[in-house]
N, C-alpha and C positions, 0 to 999 in steps of 0.2 A: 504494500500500500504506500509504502514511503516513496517509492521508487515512481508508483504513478501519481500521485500528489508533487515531487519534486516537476516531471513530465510536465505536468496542467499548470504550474509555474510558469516555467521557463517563455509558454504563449503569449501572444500579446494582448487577449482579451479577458477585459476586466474580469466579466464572469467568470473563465477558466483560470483565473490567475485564485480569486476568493474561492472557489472551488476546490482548487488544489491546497491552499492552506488547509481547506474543512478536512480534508483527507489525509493529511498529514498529523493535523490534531487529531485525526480520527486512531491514527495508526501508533500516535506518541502513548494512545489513551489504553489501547488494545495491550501495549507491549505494560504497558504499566499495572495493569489488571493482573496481567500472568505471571510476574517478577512479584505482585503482590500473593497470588493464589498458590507460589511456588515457595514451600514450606516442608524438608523435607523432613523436619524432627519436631516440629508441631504437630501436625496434622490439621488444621485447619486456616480457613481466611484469611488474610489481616484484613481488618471492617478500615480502617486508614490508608490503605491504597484506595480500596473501592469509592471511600467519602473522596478522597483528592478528587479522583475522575469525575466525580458525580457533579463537585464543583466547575471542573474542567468544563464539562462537556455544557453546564447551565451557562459560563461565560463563553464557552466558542458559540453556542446560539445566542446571546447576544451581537457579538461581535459579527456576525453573519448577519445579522438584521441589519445593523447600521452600517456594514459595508455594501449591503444588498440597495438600501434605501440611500446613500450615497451613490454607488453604481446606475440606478433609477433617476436621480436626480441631473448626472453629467449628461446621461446619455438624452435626457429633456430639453437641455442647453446648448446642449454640440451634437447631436446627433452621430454620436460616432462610440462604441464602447473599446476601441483601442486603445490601450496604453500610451503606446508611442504617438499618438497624435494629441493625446490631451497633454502629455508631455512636452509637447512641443508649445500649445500653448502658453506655459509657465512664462515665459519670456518676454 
């Protein structure tokens, strides 16, 4: 997942650029679940990994809203959701 998350980066459109972070979070969140559930002389959960992610994952859905409604907003204005052209306009 990391590897197609990095992928949907590298693009130049908005959408697939916040997409691919989602998926990267998604993936940072997955691997964090399993180093939490990976317990060999316990034998059970740790409830602290799982609470981290659970936070994780309420702020990566934040941060997707207001990238989504940012994203929403340029492409209203410029009509264009590429990176490099709104980039260009900085100047």
């Amino acid at each position: 997942m990391l590897t197609i998350g990095l992928f949907c980066v590298t693009r130049r459109n908005m959408i697939r650029i916040l997409l691919g972070i989602e998926i990267i979070l998604n993936a940072g969140n997955m691997m964090f679940v399993y180093f939490a559930s990976v317990n060999p002389g316990l034998g059970f959960v740790d409830p602290i990994g799982q609470s981290i992610v659970f936070m994780s994952i309420v702020t990566g859905g934040a941060v997707a809203s207001v990238g989504l409604a940012l994203i929403v907003n340029a492409y209203k204005q410029f009509k264009t959701t590429d990176a490099g052209e709104l980039r260009r306009l900085k100047w």
